[in-house]
C-alpha positions, -999 to 999 in steps of 0.1 A, spaced: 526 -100 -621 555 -86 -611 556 -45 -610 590 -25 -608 602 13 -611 631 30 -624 641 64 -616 671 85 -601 663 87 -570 687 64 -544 661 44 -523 686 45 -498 670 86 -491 636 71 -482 626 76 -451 604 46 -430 573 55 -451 589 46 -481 586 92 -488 616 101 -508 637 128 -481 655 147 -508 644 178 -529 649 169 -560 641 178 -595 615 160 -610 602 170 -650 617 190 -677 594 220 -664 618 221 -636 650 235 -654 663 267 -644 655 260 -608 671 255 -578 674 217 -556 697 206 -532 720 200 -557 721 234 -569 698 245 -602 689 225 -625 706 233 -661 690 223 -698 726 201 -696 725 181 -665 686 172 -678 694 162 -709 718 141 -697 694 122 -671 669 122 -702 692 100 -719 701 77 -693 664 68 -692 661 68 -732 691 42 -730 678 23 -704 648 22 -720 664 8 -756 681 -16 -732 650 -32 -719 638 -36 -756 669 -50 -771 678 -75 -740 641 -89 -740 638 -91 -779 607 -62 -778 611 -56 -815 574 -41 -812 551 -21 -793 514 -9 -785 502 20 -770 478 8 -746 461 35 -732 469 77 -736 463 114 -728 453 133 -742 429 105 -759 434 100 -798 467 116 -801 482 90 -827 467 81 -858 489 46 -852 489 26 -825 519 2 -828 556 9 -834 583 -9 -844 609 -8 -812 639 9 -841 610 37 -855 620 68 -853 588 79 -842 590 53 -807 620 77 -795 600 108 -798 572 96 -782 592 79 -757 610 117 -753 577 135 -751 563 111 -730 593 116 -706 589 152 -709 549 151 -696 538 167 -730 513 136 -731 514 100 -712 507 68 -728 516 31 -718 534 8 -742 527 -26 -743 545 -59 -758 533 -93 -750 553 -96 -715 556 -62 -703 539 -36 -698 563 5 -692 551 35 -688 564 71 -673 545 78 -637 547 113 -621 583 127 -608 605 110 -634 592 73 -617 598 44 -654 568 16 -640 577 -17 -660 549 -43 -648 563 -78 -662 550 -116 -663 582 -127 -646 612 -116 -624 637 -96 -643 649 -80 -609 687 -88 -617 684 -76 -652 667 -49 -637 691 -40 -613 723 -46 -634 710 -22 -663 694 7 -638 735 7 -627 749 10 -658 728 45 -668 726 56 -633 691 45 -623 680 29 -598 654 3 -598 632 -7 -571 604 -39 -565 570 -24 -563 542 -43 -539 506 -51 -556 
């Protein structure tokens, strides 16, 4: 199994512990305040928001994912339905929510597993080696993806 994340923060600002050195910003709760970058407006989230969405949409489209399961949630029993077509309308609101911490859950297709970890960290945990996809599609929305050890 090979396990990857995807998030806005440059790996090149870890430090020899792998700790991330910057402030930074890390859930919607945090708009309105001040980083290193100055505070936080509903703007410059939004805009990160979608680069993750996109990304996200991406990932389904170039690996075929025309459906998903959600595998495990929290609060339990949120969702009367458990499987969503990739292009229903209710995938990107959960998907937004989800991104938002107003619940977690973990989606599931038959070769990869993605859900949203704390601080804004996407964990895709896949059968095979997408690092290059991976890598080429974090660039093009401003992510940045990183291998993760087992």
């Amino acid at each position: 199994m090979f396990q990857y994340r995807i998030s806005k923060y440059n790996p090149e600002l870890r430090d020899d512990n792998q700790s991330y050195t910057r402030e930074e910003w890390t859930s919607y709760s945090d708009i309105g305040k001040n980083f290193a970058d100055g505070q936080l407006t509903q703007k410059e989230y939004l805009k990160v928001e979608k680069d993750y969405m996109d990304f996200i949409y991406d990932f389904f489209n170039a690996f075929k994912i025309k459906k998903v399961r959600i595998l495990k949630q929290e609060p339990k029993n949120i969702f009367s339905k458990t499987s969503f077509d990739v292009d229903d309308k209710w995938l990107y609101t959960i998907l937004q929510k989800n991104i938002r911490e107003e619940f977690w859950c973990k989606f599931k297709s038959e070769q990869f597993e993605i859900y949203m970890g704390y601080d804004f960290y996407l964990h895709i945990n896949s059968m095979y080696n997408i690092e290059e996809f991976l890598k080429k599609t974090a660039k093009k929305h401003n992510l940045y993806y990183e291998k993760c050890d087992l």
